[in-house]
C-alpha positions as CSV (number, residue, x, y, z in Angstrom):
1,X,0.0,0.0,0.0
2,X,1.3,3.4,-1.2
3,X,2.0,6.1,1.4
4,X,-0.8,8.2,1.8
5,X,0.1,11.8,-0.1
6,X,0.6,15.4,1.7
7,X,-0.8,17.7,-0.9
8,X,0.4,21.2,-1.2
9,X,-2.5,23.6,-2.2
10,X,-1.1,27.0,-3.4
11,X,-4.0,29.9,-3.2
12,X,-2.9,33.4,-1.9
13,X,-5.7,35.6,-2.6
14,X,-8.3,37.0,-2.8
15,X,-10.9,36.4,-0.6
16,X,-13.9,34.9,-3.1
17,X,-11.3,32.5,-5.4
18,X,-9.8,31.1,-2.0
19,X,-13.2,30.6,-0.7
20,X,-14.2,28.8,-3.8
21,X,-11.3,26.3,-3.0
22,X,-13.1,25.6,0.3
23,X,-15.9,23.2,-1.1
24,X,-12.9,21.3,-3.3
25,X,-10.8,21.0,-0.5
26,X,-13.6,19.2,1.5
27,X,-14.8,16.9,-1.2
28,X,-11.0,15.8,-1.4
29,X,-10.8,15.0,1.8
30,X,-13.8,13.4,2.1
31,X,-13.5,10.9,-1.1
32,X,-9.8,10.5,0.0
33,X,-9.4,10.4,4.0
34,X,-5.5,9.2,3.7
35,X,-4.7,12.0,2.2
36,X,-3.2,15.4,4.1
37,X,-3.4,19.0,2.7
38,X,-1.2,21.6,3.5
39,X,-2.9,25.1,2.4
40,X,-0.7,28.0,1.4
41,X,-2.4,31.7,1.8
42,X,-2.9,34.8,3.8
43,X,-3.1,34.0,7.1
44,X,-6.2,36.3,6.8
45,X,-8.1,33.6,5.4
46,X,-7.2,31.1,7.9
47,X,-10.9,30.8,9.3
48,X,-12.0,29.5,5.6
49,X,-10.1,25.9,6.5
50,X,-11.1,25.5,10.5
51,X,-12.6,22.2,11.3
52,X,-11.8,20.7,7.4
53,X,-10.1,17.0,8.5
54,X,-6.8,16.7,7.3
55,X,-6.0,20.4,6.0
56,X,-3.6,22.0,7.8
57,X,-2.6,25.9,7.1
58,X,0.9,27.5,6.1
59,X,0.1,31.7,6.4
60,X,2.1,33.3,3.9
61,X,4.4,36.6,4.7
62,X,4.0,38.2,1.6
63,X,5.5,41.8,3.3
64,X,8.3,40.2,4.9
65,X,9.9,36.9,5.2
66,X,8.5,35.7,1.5
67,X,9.0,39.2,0.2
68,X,10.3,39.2,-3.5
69,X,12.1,36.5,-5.0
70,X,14.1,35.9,-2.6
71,X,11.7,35.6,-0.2
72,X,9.7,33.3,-2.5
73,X,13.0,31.0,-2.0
74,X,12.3,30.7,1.6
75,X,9.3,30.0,1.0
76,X,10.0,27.0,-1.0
77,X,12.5,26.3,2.2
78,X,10.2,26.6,4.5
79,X,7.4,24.4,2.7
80,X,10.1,21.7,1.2
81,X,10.6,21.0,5.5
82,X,6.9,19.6,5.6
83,X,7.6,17.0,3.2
84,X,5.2,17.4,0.9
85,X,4.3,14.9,-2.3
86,X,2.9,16.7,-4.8
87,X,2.0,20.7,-5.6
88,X,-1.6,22.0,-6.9
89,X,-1.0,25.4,-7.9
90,X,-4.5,26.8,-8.2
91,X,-3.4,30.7,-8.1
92,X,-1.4,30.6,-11.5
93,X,0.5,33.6,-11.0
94,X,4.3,34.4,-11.2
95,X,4.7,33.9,-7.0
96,X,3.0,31.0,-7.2
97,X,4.6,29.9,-10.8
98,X,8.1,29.9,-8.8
99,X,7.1,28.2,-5.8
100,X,5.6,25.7,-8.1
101,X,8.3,25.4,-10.6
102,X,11.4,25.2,-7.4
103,X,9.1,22.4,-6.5
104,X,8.6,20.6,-9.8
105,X,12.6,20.9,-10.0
106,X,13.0,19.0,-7.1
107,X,11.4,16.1,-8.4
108,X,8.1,16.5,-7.4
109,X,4.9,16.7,-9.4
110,X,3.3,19.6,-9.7
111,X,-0.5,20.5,-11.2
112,X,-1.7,24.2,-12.2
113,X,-5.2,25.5,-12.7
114,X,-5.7,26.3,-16.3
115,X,-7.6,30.2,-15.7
116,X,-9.1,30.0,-19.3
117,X,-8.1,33.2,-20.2
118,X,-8.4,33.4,-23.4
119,X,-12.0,32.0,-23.7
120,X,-12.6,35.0,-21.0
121,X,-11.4,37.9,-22.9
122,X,-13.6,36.3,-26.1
123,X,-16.7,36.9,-23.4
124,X,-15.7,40.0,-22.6
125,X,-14.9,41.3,-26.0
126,X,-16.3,44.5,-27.3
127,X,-16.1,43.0,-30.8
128,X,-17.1,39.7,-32.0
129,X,-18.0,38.5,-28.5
130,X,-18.2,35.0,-27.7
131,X,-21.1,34.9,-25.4
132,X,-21.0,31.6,-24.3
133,X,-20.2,29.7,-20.5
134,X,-16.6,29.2,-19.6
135,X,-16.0,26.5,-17.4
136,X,-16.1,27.6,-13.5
137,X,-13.3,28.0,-11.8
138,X,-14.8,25.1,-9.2
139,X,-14.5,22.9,-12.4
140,X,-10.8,23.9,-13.0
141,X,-9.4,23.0,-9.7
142,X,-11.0,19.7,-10.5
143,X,-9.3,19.2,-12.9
144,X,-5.6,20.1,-11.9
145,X,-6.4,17.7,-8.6
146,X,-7.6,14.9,-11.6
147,X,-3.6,15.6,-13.2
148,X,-2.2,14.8,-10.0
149,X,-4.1,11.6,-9.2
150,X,-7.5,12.6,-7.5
151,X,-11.0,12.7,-9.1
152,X,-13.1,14.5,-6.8
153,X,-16.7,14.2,-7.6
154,X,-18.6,17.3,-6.5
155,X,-22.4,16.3,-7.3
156,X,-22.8,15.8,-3.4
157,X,-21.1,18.3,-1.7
158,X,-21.2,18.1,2.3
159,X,-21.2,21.7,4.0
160,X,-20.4,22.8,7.6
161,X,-22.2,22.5,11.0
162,X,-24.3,25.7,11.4
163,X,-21.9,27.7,13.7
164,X,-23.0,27.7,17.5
165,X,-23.4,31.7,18.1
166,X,-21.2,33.0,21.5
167,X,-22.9,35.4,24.1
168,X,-20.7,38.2,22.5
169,X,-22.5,37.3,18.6
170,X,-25.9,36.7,20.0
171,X,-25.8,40.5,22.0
172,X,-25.8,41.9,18.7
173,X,-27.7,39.8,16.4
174,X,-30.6,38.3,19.0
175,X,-31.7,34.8,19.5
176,X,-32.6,33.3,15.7
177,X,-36.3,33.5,15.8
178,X,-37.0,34.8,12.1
179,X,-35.3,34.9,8.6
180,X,-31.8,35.8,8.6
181,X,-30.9,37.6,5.4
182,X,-27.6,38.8,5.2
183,X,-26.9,41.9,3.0
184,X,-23.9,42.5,1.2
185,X,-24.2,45.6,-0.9
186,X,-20.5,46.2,-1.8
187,X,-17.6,44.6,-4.1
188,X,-13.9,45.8,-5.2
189,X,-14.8,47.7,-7.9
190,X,-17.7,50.2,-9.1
191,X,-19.5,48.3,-12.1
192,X,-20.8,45.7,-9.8
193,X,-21.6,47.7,-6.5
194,X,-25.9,47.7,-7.0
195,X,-26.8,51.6,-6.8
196,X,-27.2,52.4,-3.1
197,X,-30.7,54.1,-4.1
198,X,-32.3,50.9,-5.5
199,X,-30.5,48.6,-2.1
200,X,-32.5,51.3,-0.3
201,X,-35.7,49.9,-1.8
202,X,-34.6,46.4,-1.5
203,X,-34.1,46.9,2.0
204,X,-36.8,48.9,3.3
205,X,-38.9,46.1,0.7
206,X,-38.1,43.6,2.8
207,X,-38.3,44.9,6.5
208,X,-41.9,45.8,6.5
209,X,-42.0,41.7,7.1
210,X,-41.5,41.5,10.7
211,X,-40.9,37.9,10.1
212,X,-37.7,39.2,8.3
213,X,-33.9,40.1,10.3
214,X,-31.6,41.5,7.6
215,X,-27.8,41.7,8.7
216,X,-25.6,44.4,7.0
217,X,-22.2,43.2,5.6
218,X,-19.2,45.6,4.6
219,X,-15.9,47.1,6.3
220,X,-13.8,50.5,6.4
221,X,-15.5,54.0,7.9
222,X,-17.4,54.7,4.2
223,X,-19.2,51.5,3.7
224,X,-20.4,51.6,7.2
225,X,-21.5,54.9,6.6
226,X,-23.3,54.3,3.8
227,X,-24.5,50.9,5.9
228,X,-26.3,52.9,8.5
229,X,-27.6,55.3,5.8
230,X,-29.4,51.9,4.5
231,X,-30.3,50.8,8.1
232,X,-32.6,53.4,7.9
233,X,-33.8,53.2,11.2
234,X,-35.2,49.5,10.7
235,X,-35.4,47.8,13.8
236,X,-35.0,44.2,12.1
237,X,-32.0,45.6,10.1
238,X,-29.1,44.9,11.6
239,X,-25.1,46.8,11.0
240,X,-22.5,44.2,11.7
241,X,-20.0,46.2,10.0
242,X,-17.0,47.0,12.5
243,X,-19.1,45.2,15.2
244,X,-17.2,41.4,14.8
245,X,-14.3,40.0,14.3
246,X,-13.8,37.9,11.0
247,X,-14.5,34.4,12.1
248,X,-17.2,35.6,14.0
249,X,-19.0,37.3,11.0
250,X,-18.6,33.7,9.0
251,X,-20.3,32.1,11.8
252,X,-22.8,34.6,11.6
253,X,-23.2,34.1,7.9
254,X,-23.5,30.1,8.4
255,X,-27.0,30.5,10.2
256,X,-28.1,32.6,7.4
257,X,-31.4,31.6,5.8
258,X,-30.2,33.6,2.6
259,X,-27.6,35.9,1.3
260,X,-27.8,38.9,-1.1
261,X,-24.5,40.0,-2.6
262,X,-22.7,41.5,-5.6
263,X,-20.2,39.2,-7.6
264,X,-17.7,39.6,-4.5
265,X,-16.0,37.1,-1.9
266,X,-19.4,37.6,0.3
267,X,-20.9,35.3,-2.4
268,X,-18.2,32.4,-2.6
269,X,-18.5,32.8,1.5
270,X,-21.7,32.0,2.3
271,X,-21.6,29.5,-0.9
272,X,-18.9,27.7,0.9
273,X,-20.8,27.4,4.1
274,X,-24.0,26.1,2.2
275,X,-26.4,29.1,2.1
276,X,-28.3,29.8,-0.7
277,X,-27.0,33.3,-2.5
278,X,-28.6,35.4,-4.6
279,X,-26.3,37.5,-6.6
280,X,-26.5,40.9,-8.6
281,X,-24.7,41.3,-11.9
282,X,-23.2,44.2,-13.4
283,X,-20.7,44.3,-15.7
284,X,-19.8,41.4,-14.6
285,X,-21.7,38.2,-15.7
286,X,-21.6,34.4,-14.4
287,X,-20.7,32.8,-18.1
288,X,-17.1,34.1,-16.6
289,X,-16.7,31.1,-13.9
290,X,-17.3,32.7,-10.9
291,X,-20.9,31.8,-9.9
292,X,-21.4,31.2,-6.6
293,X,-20.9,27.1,-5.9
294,X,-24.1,24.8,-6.0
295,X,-26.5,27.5,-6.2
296,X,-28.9,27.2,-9.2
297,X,-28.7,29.7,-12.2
298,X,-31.7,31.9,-11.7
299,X,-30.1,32.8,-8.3
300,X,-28.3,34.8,-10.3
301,X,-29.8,38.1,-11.5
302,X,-27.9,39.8,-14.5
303,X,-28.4,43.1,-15.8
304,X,-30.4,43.4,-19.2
305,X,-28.5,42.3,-22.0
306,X,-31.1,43.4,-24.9
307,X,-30.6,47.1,-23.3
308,X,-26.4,46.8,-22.7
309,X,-25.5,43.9,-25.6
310,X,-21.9,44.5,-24.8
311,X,-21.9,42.4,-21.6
312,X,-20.4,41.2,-19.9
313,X,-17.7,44.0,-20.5
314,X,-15.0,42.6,-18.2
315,X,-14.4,39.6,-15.9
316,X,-13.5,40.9,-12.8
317,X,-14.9,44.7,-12.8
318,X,-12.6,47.0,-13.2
319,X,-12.9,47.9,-17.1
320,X,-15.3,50.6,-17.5
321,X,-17.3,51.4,-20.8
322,X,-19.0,54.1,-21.8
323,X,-22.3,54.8,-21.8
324,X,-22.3,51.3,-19.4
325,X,-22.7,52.8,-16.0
326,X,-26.4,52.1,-14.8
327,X,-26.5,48.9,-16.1
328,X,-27.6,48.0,-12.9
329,X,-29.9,49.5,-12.9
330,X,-32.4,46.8,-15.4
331,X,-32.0,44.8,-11.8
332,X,-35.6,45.9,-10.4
333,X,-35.7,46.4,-6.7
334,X,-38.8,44.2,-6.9
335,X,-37.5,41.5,-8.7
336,X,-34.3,41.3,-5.9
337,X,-37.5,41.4,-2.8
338,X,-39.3,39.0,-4.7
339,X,-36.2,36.1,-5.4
340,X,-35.6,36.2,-1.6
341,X,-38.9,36.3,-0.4
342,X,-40.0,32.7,-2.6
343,X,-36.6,31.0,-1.6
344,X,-37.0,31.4,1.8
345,X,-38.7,28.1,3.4
């Protein structure tokens, strides 16, 4: 019987692509209990990987120790000690290529996700676009486990134990005796924030049902700013902006009945931790691969495409075209009220 193999998983940001890893890692583990994981990131995103059996966490020092290139050496150093078997690169980027490649010279083998990219920029094209699905970045990482021995089959995935809520939690959210929606209105970049004006509708839409307790995600002085401008005096809306730590907000979100958010890493969060997701899309659209994982397609509400034909105009946000600006704005407040409302049970 072969030695059971101590996988290194490379994935140092950002928040939503390591969180799609999340529901990967656990199917892996699951279908292959021998097997032992070591996780490369930001030790920000240690939370994501608690409780997972057999994953253990290497947080990266990308500002100091594994600064530059020769920091990426000791890196390598530093990983090459836990004697790992075999390397899934599922960042693909030049740190990650040269961790990879140190390892691959070493005589170990060594699997990198494929991003797609050039079927990406053909659906993002201005000129003859290619509006077709790319295969989702859940599929890809898949696939580079399936290079390095493991076929992971993710028709059945198993999600995490709704978090037990501390004192400290419960003070500010209340005992759970309605719907938790969770609310988050923000992303990295403009073109797939949904216009504060219309979340104002969305919100005050949904707290005139007492039976409803919406909980406001975001960080940094603005967004919460702009968070108790949409709180607007609700007493079932709830700021938890500033309020929690990190691991304490994804325990929050893990006893969520639903979650509204952009195409951002709240999305790929509360997807990992099994709760259903609606999504808003701007200019952004989910053909790219970065759906929210497991949740069905009409959980995702795109803006109108007869009106804006150019979209999806880029994959991750940040191109901006003109005349594109209010796409958003096809979304109807009353559609977004009316997907939650029939998908909560």
């Amino acid at each position: 019987m072969s030695k059971p193999k101590h996988i290194l998983v490379i994935r140092l940001s950002a928040m939503g692509d390591v969180a799609m890893t999340v529901p990967v890692l656990r199917a892996l583990v699951l279908q292959y209990p021998e097997v032992k994981i070591t996780v490369v990131s930001r030790p920000f995103f240690q939370p994501f990987f608690d409780g997972i059996p057999n994953v253990d966490f290497f947080g990266v020092d990308l500002k100091e120790r594994h600064k530059g290139f020769i920091g990426l050496l000791r890196l390598f150093s530093d990983l090459r000690k836990l004697n790992i078997d075999v390397v899934a690169d599922l960042h693909n980027v030049l740190r990650s290529k040269v961790v990879r490649t140190l390892f691959a010279l070493s005589g170990k083998k060594v699997a990198a996700t494929d991003k797609g990219r050039a079927e990406k920029k053909a659906l993002t094209s201005l000129t003859n676009k290619v509006f077709a699905p790319v295969k989702p970045m859940v599929e890809r990482h898949v696939e580079t486990f399936k290079q390095l021995g493991f076929s992971i089959d993710l028709s059945n995935p198993q999600f995490p134990e709704k978090a037990t809520l501390s004192k400290v939690i419960l003070s500010i959210t209340g005992n759970k005796n309605q719907n938790w929606i969770g609310i988050a209105p923000f992303a990295q970049y403009e073109s797939k924030v949904y216009p504060i004006d219309l979340m104002q509708e969305v919100i005050d839409g949904l707290a005139e049902n007492k039976n409803h307790k919406i909980f406001l995600f975001g960080g940094g002085e603005k967004e919460i700013q702009l968070l108790n401008q949409l709180q607007n005096q609700h007493e079932n809306v709830i700021v938890l902006a500033g309020k929690l730590k990190f691991k304490q907000e994804l325990e929050v979100i893990s006893n969520l009945d639903i979650m509204l958010s952009m195409d951002s890493g709240n999305a790929h969060i509360a997807a990992m931790l099994g709760v259903k997701v609606i999504t808003l899309w701007g200019a952004t659209h989910p053909y790219a691969g970065f759906k929210p994982f497991n949740q069905p397609d009409d959980f995702c509400l795109t803006s109108d495409r007869v009106q804006y034909p150019l979209l999806p105009t880029s994959i991750y946000g940040n191109k901006k075209v003109e005349g594109y600006a209010d796409v958003m704005r096809t979304i109807l407040p009353s559609q977004v009220i009316k997907k939650i409302n029939s998908n909560l049970t």
